[in-house]
N, C-alpha and C positions, 0 to 999 in steps of 0.2 A: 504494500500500500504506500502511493506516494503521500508526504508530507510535506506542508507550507506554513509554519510559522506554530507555535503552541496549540496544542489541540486543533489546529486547521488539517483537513482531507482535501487530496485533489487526483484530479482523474477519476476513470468510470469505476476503479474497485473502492472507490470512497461510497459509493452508491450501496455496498453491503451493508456500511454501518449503522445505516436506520433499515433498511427492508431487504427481507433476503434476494429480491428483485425489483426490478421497477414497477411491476405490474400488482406484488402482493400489494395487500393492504395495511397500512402504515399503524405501528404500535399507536396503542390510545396515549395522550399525555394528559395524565390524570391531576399533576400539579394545577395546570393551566385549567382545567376544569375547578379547581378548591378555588384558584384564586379569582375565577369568575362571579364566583359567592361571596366575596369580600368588596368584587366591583358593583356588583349588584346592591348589594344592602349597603353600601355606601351612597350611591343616587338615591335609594329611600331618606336615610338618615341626613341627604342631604335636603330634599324634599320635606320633613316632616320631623325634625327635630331642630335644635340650640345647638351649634357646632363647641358651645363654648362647655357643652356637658361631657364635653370627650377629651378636658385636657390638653395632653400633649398631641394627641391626634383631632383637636380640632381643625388647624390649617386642615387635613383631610378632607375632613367631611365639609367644611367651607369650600372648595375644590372640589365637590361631588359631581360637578358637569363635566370634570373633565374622566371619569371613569366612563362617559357615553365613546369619548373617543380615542378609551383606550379598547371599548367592544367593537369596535370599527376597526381600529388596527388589528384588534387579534381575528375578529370574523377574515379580511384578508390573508391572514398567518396562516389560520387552519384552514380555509379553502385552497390555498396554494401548495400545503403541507398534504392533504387527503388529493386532489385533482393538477396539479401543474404535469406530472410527470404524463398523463395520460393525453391530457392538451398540449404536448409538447410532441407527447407521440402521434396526434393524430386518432385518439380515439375515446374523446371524450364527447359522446352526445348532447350536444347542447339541450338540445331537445327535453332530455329524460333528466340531466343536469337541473334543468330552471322547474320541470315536474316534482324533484325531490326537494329543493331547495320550496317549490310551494308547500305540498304536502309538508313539510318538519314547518314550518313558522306559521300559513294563515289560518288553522283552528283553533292557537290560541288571542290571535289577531282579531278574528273571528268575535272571540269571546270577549275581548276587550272592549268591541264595540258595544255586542251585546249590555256589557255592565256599564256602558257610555249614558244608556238612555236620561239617566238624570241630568245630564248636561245638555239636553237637545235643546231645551230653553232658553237654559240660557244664553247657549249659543246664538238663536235666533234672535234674543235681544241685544246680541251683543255688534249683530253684522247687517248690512244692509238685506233685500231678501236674495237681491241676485246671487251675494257673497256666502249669504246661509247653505242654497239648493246646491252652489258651487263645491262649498265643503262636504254638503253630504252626497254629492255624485260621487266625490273625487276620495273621500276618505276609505272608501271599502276597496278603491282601485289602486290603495297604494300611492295617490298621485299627490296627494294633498301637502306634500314637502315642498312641492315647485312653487306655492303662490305663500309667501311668508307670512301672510295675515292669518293665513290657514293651519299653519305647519303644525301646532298644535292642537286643531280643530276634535274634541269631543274627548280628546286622550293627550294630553300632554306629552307623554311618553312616547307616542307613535310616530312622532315626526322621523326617529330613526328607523324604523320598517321603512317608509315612504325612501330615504337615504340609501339602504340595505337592498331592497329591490330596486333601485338602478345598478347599484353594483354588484348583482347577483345579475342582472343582464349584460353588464362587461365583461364580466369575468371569464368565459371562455376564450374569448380573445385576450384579454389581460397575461391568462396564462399562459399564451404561447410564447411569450415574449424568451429570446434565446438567453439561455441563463448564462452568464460570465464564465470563463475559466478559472479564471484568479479570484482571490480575494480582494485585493484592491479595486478591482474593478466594480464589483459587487457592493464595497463599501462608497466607489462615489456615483452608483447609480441611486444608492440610498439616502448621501448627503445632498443630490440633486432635489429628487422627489421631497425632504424634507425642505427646501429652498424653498421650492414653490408651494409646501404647503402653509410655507409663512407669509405669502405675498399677499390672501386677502388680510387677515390679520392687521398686516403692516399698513396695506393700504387704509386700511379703516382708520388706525392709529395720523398716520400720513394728513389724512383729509378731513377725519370727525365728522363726518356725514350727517350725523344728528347732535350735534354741537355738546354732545354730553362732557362736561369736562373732564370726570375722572370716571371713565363705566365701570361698573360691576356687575355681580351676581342681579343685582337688582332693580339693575336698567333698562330701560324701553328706549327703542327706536326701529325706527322701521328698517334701517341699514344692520343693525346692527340684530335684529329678528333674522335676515338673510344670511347674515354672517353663523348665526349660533343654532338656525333650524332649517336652511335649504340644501342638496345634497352635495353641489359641485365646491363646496369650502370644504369638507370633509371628505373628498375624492383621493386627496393625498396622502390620506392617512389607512385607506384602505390599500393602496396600492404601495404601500410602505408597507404594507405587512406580506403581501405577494413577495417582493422582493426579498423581505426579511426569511423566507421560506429558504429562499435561496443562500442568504449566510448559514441559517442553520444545518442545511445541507451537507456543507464544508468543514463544518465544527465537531469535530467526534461527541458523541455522547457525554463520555465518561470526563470528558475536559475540564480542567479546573480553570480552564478562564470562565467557565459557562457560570462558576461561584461568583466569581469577581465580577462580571458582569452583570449578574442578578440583585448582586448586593450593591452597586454600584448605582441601578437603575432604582432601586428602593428609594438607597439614601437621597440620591440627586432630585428626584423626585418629591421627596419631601420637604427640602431646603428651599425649593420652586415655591412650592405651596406653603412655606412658612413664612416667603418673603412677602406674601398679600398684595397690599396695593404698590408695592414697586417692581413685580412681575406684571405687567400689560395683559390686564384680561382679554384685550383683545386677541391675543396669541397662545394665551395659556389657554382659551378654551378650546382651544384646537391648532397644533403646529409645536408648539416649544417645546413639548413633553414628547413627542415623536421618539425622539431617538433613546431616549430612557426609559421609555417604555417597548422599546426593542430590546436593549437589553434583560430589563424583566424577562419577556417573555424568551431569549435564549436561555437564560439561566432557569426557569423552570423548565424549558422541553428538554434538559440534560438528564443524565443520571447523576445524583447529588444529595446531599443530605437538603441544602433549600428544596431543594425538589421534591424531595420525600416529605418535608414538613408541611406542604399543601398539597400532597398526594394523599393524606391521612381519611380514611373509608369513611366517615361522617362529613367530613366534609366537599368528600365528591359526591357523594349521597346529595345534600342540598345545594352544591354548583350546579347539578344537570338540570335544576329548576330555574336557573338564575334568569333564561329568558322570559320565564313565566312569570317571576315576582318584577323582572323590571317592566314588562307590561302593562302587570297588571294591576300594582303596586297604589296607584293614584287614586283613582276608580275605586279601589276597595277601600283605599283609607277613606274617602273622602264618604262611601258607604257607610263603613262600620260605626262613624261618626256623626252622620245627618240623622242616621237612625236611630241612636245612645242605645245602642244595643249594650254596651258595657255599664252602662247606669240601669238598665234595667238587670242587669246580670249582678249588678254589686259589684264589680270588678273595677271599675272607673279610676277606683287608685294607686290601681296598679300600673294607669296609664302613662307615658304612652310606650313603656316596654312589654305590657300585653299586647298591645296591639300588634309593634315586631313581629313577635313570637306569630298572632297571628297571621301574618302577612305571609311568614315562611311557610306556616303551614297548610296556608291555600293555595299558594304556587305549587308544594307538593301535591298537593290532590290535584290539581290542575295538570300538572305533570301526569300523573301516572292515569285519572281518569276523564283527562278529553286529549290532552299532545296526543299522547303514546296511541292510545287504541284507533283516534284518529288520524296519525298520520300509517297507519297499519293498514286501516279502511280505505284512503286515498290511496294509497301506490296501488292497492290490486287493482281499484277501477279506473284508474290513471297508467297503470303500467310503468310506474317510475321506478 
């Protein structure tokens, strides 16, 4: 096996080191799964708690928008990681591809809307009528990301499907793109695409479109809605993780850079999010954190003790739900609470760490009793 630089592989017998061929299917990385359960209930806690109740991990969860776009980079990661080698070969069905990729996401999408209905109201009062019929044509189509008045239309959380389904339609083509020989190369196809995924960012910074002087978490503007919920600002982050398939490719498993690089992405990442408002929200909520969030995620698809410490059976257990709680996460709080189901329960002071607790535990049943058996139901009659 040729080698280039600490734990890097190069040439085709590097291709053993993750699959015993090109064509098997690729080990599960169970890490990347645990720490999808930490990205997830972190958007909650960003959503529906006091960042300042978490300590030293509040920068975090004040920074909870920015785990939407670290499930963008990693959806690119593991689509390139499971599909590139076969889109490269020439024998990836687009077709059956965009078939399974609907089947696995829109029945719980599906359901989200479903639990939307209390907000059809308001929505109506909230939008002219052409803008209202607009939403609800365009929200079941996935399309409702392109008009930013919209993006968040009946589900807050949805505007990233609308994002997700354009780039589950590039993606066949994305992945043919011919993978690098070297490493170097690979690393500045990656500092490229990060470049430009700093440019709307920057721009915005540049110009202040809506004159806000200092944005935050808790700004309006109509520029700055297109910035933070339309899908072509967030294009580069998905396609940074494609590419990042292909570092990891060259990286042995067992590599102790893959440590240093995970711990590396944690801490750096933190120190971003601790520095608040002298980090440009404009760029942290999508672009800055790129590349430290590649790191992350090589350092868990390694074999590693980080690795193993979010590999741990409980908490892959509740990551495989993680797209089901950040769906559906809003919608239910916003449920469990119009209702005072917990006041009538006597529970109420428990709140709002019952409610948590609750949130996890209907994504789990959501998981296992409408995902699973329906995306089971759809592939037979869809053939995906």
């Amino acid at each position: 096996m040729d080698r280039k630089g600490p734990g890097f592989v190069t040439g085709h017998s590097s291709l053993t080191t993750v699959h015993c061929k090109e064509t098997s299917k690729p080990a599960r990385l169970n890490a990347l799964t645990g720490l999808r359960f930490f990205a997830a209930i972190n958007i909650v806690l960003f959503h529906f708690s006091n960042p300042q109740w978490f300590g030293w991990l509040a920068p975090v969860v004040n920074a909870g928008y920015a785990s939407v776009s670290f499930f963008i980079l990693l959806s690119g990661f593991v689509l390139a990681y499971n599909y590139a080698d076969r889109a490269r070969a020439g024998e990836l069905d687009r077709v059956r591809f965009w078939k399974a990729r609907f089947t696995r996401l829109y029945p719980i999408y599906l359901l989200s809307l479903l639990l939307s209905w209390r907000m059809v109201a308001p929505e109506y009062g909230a939008h002219t009528h052409g803008m209202f019929w607009t939403g609800m044509a365009l929200t079941p189509l996935l399309l409702q990301g392109w008009i930013p008045s919209l993006a968040t239309f009946l589900n807050t959380p949805a505007w990233f499907m609308s994002a997700e389904a354009f780039y589950y339609l590039l993606f066949p083509w994305l992945a043919k793109w011919k993978r690098p020989a070297r490493v170097w190369q690979t690393l500045v196809q990656l500092a490229a695409v990060w470049g430009l995924g700093l440019i709307p960012g920057l721009l915005y910074i540049a110009f202040n479109p809506d004159g806000i002087p200092h944005p935050d978490r808790w700004s309006w503007g109509e520029w700055l809605q297109a910035l933070k919920y339309t899908p072509l600002p967030h294009l580069a982050s998905f396609v940074f993780g494609i590419l990042l398939a292909d570092l990891d490719r060259k990286l042995a498993r067992p590599a102790r850079l893959r440590v240093a690089l995970g711990l590396a992405g944690f801490a750096g990442s933190y120190v971003l999010m601790a520095l608040g408002p002298l980090a440009p929200y404009a760029i942290m909520h999508d672009g800055l954190l790129m590349p430290l969030f590649g790191c992350i995620v090589l350092g868990l698809a390694g074999e590693n003790w980080l690795a193993t410490v979010f590999s741990v059976r409980p908490l892959v257990f509740v990551g495989e739900a993680s797209y089901c709680l950040y769906l559906l996460h809003f919608n239910l709080w916003n449920l469990i609470h119009d209702t005072h189901v917990l006041d009538r329960l006597g529970l109420s002071r428990f709140d709002p760490w019952i409610s948590y607790v609750v949130l996890i535990a209907l994504a789990l049943l959501a998981l296992h009793l409408v995902e699973k058996p329906a995306q089971r139901q759809l592939r037979k009659w869809m053939g995906a």
